[in-house]
C-alpha positions as CSV (number, residue, x, y, z in Angstrom):
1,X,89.4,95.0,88.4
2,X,90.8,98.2,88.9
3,X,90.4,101.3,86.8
4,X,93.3,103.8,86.9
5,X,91.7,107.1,87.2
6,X,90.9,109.4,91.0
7,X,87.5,109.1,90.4
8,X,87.3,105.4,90.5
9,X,90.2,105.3,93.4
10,X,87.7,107.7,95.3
11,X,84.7,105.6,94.4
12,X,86.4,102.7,95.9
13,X,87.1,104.3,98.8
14,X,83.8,105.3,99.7
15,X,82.7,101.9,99.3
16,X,85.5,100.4,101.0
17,X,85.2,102.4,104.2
18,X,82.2,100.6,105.5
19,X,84.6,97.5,106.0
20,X,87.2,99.2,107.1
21,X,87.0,97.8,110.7
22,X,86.6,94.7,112.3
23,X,85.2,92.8,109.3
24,X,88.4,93.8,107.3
25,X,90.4,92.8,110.9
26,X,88.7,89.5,110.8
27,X,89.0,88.3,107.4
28,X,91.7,90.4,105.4
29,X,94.1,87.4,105.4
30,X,91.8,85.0,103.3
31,X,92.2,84.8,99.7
32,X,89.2,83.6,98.1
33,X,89.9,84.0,94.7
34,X,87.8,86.5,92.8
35,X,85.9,87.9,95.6
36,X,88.0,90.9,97.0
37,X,85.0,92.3,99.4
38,X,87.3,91.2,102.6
39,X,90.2,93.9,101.3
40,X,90.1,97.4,99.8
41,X,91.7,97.4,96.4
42,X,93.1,100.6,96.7
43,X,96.8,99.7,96.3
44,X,96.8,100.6,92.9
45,X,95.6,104.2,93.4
46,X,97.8,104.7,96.3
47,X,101.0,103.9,94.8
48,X,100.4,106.3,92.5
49,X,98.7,108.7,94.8
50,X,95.8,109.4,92.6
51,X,94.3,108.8,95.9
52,X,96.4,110.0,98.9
53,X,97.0,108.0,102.3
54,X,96.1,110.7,103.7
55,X,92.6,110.2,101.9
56,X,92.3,107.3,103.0
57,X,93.0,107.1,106.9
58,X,90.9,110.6,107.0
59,X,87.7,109.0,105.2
60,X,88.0,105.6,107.1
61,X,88.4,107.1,110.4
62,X,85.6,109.3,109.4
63,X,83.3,106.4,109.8
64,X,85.6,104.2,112.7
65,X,88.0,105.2,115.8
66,X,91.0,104.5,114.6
67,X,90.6,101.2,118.0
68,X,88.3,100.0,115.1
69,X,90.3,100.3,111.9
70,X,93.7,99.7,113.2
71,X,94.4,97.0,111.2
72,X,93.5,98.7,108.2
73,X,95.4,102.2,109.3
74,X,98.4,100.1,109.8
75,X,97.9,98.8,106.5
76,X,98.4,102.1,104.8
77,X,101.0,102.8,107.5
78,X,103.1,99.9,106.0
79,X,103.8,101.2,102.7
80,X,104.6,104.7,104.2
81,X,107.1,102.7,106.8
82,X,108.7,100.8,104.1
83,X,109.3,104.0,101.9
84,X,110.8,105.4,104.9
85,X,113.2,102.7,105.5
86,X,114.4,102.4,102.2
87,X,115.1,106.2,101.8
88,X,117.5,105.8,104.9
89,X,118.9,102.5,103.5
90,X,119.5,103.4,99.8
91,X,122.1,101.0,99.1
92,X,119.7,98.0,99.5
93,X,118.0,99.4,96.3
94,X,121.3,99.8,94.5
95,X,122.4,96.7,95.4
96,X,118.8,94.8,94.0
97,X,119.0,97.2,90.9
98,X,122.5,95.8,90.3
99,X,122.0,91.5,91.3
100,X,118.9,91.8,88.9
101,X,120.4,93.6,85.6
102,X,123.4,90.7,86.5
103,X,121.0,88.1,86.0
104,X,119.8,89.6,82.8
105,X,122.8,90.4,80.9
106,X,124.3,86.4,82.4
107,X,122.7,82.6,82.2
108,X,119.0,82.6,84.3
109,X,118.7,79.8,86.9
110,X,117.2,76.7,86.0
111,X,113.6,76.6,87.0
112,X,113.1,80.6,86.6
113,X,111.9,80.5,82.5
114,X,109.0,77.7,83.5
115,X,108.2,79.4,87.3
116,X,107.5,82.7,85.5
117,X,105.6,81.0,82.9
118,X,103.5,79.1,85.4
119,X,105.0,75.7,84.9
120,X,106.3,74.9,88.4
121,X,104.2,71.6,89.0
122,X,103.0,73.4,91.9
123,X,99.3,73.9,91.3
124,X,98.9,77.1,93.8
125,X,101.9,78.7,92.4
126,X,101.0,78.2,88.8
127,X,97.8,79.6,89.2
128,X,98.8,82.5,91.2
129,X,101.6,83.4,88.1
130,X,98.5,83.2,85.7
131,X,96.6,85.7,88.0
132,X,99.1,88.3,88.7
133,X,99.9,87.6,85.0
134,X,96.4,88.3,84.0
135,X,95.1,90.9,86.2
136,X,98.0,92.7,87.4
137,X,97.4,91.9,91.6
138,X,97.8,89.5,93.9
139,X,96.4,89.3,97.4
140,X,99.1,90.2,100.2
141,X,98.5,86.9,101.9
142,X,99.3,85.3,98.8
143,X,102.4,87.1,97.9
144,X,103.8,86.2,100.9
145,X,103.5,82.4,100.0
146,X,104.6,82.9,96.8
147,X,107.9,84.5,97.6
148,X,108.4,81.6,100.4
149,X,107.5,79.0,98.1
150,X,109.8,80.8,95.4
151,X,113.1,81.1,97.3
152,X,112.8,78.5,99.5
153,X,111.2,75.5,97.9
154,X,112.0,76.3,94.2
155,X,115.8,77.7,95.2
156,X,115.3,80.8,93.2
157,X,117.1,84.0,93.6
158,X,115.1,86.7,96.0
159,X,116.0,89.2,93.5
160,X,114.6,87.6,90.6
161,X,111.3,87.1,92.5
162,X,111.2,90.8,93.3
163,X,111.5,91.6,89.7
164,X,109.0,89.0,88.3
165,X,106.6,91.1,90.8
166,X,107.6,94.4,90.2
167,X,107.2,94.3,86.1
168,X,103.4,93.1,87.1
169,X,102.1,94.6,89.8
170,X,99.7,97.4,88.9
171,X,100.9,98.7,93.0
172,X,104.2,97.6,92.6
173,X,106.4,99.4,95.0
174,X,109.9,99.4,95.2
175,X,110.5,99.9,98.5
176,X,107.3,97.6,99.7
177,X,108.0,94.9,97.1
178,X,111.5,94.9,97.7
179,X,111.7,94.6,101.5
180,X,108.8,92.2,101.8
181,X,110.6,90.0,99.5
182,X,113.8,90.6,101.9
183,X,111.6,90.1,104.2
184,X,110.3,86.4,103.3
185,X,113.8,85.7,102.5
186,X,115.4,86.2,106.3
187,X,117.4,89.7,105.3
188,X,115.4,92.5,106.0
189,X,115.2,91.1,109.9
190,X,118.1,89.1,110.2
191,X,117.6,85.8,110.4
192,X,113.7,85.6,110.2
193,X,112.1,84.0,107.2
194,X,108.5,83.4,106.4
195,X,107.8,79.7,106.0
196,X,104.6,79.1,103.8
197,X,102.7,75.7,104.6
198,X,100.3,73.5,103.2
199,X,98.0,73.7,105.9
200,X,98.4,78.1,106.4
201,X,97.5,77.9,102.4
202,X,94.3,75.8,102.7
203,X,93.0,77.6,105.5
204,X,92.9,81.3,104.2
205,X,92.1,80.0,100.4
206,X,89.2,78.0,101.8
207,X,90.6,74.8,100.5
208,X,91.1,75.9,97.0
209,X,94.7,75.2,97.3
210,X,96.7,72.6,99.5
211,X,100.2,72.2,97.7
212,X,102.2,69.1,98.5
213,X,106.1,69.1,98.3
214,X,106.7,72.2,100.1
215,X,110.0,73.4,102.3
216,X,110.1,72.5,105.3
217,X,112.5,74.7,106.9
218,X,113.5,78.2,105.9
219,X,117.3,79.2,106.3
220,X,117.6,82.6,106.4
221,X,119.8,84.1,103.7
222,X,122.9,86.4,104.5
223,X,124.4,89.5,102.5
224,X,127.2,91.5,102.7
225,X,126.5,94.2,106.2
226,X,124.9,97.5,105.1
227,X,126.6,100.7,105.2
228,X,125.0,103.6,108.0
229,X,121.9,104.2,107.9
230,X,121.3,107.9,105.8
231,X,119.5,110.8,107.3
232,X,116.4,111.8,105.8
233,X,116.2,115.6,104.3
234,X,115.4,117.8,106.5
235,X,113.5,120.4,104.0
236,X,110.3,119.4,102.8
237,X,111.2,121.9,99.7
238,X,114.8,121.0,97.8
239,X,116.0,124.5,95.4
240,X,114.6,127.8,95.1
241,X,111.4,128.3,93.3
242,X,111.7,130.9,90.6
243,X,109.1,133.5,88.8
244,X,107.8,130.9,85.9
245,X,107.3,127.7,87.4
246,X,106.1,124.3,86.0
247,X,105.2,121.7,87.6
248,X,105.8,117.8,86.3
249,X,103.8,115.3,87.3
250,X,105.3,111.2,87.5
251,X,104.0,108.2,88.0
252,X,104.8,108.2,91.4
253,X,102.2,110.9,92.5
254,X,99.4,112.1,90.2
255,X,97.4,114.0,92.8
256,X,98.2,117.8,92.1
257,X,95.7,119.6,93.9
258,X,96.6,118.6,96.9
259,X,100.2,118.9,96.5
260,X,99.7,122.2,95.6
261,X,97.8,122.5,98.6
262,X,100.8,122.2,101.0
263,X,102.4,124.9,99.0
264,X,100.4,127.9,99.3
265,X,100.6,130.5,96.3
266,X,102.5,127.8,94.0
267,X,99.3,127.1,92.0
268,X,98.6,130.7,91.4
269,X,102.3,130.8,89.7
270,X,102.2,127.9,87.2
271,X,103.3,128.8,83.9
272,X,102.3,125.1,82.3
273,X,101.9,121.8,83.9
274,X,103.1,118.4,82.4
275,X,103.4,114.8,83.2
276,X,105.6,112.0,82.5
277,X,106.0,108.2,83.2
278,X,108.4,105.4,82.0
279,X,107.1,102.3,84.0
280,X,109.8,100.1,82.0
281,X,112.3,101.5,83.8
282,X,111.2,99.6,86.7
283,X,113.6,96.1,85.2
284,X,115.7,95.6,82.6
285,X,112.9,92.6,81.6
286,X,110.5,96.0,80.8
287,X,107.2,96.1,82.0
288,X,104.1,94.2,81.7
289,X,101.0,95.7,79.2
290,X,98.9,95.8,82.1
291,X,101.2,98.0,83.9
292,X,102.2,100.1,81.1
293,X,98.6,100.8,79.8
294,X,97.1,101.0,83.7
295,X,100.5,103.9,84.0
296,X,99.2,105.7,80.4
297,X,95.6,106.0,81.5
298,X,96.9,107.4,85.0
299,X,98.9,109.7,83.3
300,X,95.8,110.9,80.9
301,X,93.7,111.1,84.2
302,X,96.2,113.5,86.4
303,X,97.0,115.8,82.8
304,X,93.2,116.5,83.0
305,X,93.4,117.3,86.5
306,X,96.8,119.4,86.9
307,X,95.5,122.4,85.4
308,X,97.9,125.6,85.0
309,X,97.1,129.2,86.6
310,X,95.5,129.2,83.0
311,X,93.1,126.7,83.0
312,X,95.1,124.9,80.3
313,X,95.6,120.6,81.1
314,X,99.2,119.4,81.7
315,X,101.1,118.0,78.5
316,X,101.8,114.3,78.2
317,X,105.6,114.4,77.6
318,X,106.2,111.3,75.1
319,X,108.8,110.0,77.0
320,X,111.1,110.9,80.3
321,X,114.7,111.9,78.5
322,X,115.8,115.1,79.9
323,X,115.7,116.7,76.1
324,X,112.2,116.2,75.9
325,X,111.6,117.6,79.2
326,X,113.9,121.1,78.7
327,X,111.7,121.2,75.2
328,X,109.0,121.8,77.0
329,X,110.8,123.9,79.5
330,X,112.3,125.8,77.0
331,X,108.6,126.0,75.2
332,X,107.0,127.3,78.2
333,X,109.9,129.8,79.2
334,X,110.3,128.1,82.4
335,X,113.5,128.7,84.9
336,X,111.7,126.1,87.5
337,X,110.2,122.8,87.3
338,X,108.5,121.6,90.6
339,X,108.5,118.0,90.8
340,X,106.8,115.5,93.5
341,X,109.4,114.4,96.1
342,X,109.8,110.7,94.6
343,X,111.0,108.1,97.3
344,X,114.5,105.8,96.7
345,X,113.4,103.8,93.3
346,X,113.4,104.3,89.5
347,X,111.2,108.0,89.6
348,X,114.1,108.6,92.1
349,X,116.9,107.7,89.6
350,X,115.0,109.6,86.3
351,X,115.4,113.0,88.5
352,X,118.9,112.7,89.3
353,X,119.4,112.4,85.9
354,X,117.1,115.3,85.0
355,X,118.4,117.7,87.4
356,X,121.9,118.6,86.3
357,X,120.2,118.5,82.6
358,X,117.9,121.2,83.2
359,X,120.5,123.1,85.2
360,X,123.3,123.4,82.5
361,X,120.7,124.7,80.3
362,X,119.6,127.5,83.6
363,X,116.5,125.6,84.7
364,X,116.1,124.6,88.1
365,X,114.4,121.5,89.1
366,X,112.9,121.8,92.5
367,X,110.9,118.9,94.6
368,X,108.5,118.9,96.7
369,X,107.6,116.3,99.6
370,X,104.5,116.1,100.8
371,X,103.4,116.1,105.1
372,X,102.6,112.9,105.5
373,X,106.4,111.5,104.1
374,X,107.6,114.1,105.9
375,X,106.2,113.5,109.0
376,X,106.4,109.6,109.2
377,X,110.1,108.6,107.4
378,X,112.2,109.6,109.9
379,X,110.3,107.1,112.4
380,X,111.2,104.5,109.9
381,X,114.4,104.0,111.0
382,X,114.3,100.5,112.9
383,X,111.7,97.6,112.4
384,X,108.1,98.0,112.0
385,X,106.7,97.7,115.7
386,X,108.5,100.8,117.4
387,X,107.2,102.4,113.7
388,X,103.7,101.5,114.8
389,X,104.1,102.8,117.9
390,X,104.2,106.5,116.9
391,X,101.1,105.9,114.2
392,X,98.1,107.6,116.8
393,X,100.2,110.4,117.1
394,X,101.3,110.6,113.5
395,X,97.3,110.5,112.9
396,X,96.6,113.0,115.7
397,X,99.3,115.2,113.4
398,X,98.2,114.3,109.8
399,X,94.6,113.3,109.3
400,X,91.7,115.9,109.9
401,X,88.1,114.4,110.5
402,X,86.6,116.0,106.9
403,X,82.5,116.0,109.0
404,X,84.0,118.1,112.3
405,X,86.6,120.1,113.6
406,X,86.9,117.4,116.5
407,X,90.0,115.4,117.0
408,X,90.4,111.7,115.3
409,X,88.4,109.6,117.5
410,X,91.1,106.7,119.3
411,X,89.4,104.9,121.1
């Protein structure tokens, strides 16, 4: 279903955009099964920003006023407004990181070994396992039942939910899988849950499914109150970029050109170019095959594409561990390695490791964030709606029509 290289995310795209307005407002909640005309499919590109958001609002509201496509713009929006939230709320990630390596190294609940294997009894459930399992997606809609139907009719832990998703998701996120999980579960706004019914199930799977012995009610869950709320970084460029500079690619943006682009005169001073990826790092469980081979062909795709001042394609590093990294560092004579700004998660965790490494050994390791992040994060601070609020003028500020000069058509 989904190929992980920019060429195919771009491919999908253009055919996508078409759809983009009411006909994806009208019927982007149904899950009918193998059909997937009613939703885009980009997830998986955008995640890893083989494809930017930026791409994407720019070529849909090339073709629609953004009047037109605002469900779909706010679609994009939502991942961007999640990542922002998290990077101000850090703590809920360390606190998920920690719950879910506790139930690894303890006893798992009963009822989690057959609900990941697809033995629930629940017929909806047990098929969606098998195809998230299989193909590495499910529809939004649908992972919104199955977290209800996961924490509040089969009593499972949130946490372990989260995980089950984030090993298999070719798009997994953390910060969108883990507060939309929170989310369903009555945390991330206090007190709100998401019920999932029969009836709700039937209706957008055109009668495919229609489980029976569903919850009822939905009693919000509780946790310990967060600490404040953490401002985001001010400069979109952490550390001083020095005179041979490489820059390392991850698995959380694999788009170099136009990185580069919002950093004039950086691509003219690359020494060497390299990527890197570990998507095990994402649980303690691992990863699943589909994610780890849809990361490797990624990785094979952005090395052919983040070429040095040179003309030379980036190395594949064999794995992340600092020593492999300052080998090449050291190989390359580099005193700076530029690295994509990666939001709160795993990526996030890999370079604060990597950083003091490369220092002791007079390397610096710089990041850059990219406009749109910058732009939009700080907005994320509360819940989604005063968020969506300030999405016209963050596409007024971001997205340039690529047919005209003209401003983004509104209305």
């Amino acid at each position: 279903m989904f190929i992980p290289t920019r060429s195919a995310g771009l491919e999908a795209l253009a055919d996508f955009v078409p759809r983009a307005g009411s006909a994806y407002a009208r019927d982007r909640n149904h899950d009918l099964g193998a059909s997937r005309d009613n939703v885009s499919g980009l997830s998986p590109s955008v995640r890893h920003r083989l494809v930017t958001e930026q791409e994407v609002v720019t070529a849909v509201l090339d073709r629609h006023s953004l009047r037109a496509a605002e469900k779909f713009v706010q679609e994009v929006f939502w991942r961007t407004y999640w990542k922002g939230w998290l990077e101000q709320n850090p703590e809920v990630w360390r606190r998920y990181r920690r719950e879910v390596s506790e139930f690894a190294m303890g006893d798992l609940p009963p009822g989690y070994t057959d609900a990941v294997a697809g033995r629930t009894g629940i017929d909806a459930m047990d098929a969606w396992v098998r195809e998230l399992v299989d193909t590495g997606y499910l529809h939004n809609h649908t992972r919104m039942w199955f977290a209800s139907i996961w924490v509040f009719t089969l009593g499972l832990p949130w946490q372990l939910g989260a995980d089950f998703f984030y090993r298999h998701l070719l798009d997994g996120d953390a910060a969108s899988n883990t507060l939309s999980w929170r989310w369903v579960a009555g945390l991330q706004t206090t007190g709100k849950t998401y019920l999932a019914s029969a009836s709700n199930i039937a209706r957008y799977t055109d009668g495919r499914f229609s489980p029976t012995g569903l919850a009822t009610t939905a009693r919000a869950l509780a946790e310990e109150p967060l600490p404040p709320r953490a401002p985001i970084e001010p400069d979109d460029v952490v550390g001083t970029i020095g005179e041979r500079v490489g820059l390392l690619l991850h698995e959380e943006d694999l788009e170099p050109a136009s990185l580069l682009a919002e950093c004039p005169g950086m691509a003219d001073s690359l020494v060497a170019t390299a990527v890197f990826a570990d998507p095990g790092e994402r649980s303690p469980f691992g990863a699943s095959d589909a994610v780890s081979s849809f990361t490797a062909t990624a990785l094979d795709d952005a090395a052919a594409r983040a070429l040095d001042a040179g003309g030379r394609p980036a190395q594949v590093l064999s794995d992340t561990l600092p020593s492999t990294v300052l080998r090449w560092a050291e190989s390359e004579g580099l005193d700076t390695v530029v690295v994509p700004c990666a939001p709160v998660g795993p990526v996030h965790e890999r370079l604060a490791t990597l950083g003091p490494a490369l220092a002791a050994e007079g390397v610096a390791l710089v990041t850059v964030r990219r406009q749109w992040d910058s732009a939009a994060w700080p907005f994320a601070s509360r819940g989604f709606f005063p968020f969506r609020e300030r999405i016209p003028a963050l596409v007024q500020q971001l997205v340039e029509p690529s047919g005209s000069s003209a401003a983004v058509r509104l209305f």
